[in-house]
N, C-alpha and C positions, 0 to 999 in steps of 0.2 A: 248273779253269783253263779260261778262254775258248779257244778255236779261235785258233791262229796264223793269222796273216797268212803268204802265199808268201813271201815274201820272208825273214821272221823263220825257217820250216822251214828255206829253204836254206840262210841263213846258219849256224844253228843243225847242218845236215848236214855243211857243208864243213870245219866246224872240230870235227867228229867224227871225220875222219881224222886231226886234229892240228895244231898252230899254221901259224898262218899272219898275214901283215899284210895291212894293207886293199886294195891292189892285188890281190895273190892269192886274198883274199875275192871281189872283183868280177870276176874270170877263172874260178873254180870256182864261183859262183852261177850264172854264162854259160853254162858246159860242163852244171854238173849240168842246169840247166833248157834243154839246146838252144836255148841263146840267146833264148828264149820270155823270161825277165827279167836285164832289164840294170839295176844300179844303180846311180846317180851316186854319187859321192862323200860328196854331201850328206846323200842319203838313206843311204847304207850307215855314217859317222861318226854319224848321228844314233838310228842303228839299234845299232850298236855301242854308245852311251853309254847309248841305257835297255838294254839287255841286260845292260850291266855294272850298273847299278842295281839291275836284277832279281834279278843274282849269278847268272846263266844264262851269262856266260863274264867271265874276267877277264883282265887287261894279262897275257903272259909273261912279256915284255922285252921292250926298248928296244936296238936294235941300230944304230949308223952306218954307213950305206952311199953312197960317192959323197956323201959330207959331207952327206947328209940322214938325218936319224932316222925307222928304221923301227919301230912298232909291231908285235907279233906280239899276238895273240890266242887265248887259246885257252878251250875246254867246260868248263866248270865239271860237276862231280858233278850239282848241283842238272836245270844245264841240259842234261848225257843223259839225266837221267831225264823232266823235258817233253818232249825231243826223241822219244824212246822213246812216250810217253805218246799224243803226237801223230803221229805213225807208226800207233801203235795204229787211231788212230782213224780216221788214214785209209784204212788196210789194209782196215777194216769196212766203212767206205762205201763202197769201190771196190766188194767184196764184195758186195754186195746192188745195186750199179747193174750189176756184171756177172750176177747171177744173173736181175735182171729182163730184164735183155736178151735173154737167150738165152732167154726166155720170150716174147718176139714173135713171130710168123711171118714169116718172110719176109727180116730181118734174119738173115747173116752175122755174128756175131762170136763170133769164140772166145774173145780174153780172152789175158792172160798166163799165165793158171791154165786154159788150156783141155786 
């Protein structure tokens, strides 16, 4: 499997703690990423439709709130284990961009694993 896109990781994280709808996708995408990515509407529905193609997360329900329907979303099996997969891989790279580091002179950094 190709390397996620940011955006595809977080969504893919936020709905590892459990359903949520697309509002609350785009407030938990916010928070996990320190508001560093904000996604529109557009982009996070377009983002939700190929993920459900991929079978990476599917519809839960359909819920009326305030006479609008709300979608809820949630991780497919398929899509922890990418998610997992891709975690993996970035754990490694961080890995090795931290061990370089601390291999400079002169450079401070301890690292979250220091």
């Amino acid at each position: 499997m190709a390397a996620m896109r940011e955006p595809t990781f977080l969504i893919l994280t936020a709905l590892a703690a459990g359903t949520l709808h697309g509002y609350g996708l785009i407030q938990e995408v916010s928070e996990l990423s320190r508001g560093e990515v904000v996604l529109g509407a557009g982009t996070l529905y377009g983002a939700l439709d190929r993920l459900a193609e991929q079978g990476l997360i599917a519809v839960d329900r359909d819920e009326a709130v305030d006479g609008r329907l709300r979608r809820y979303y949630r991780l497919t099996d398929e899509g922890a284990a990418a998610l997992a997969t891709e975690a993996e891989r970035l754990r490694r790279h961080a890995a090795a961009a931290v061990e370089r580091l601390r291999g400079r002179s002169g450079l401070a950094f301890g690292g979250a694993n220091a």
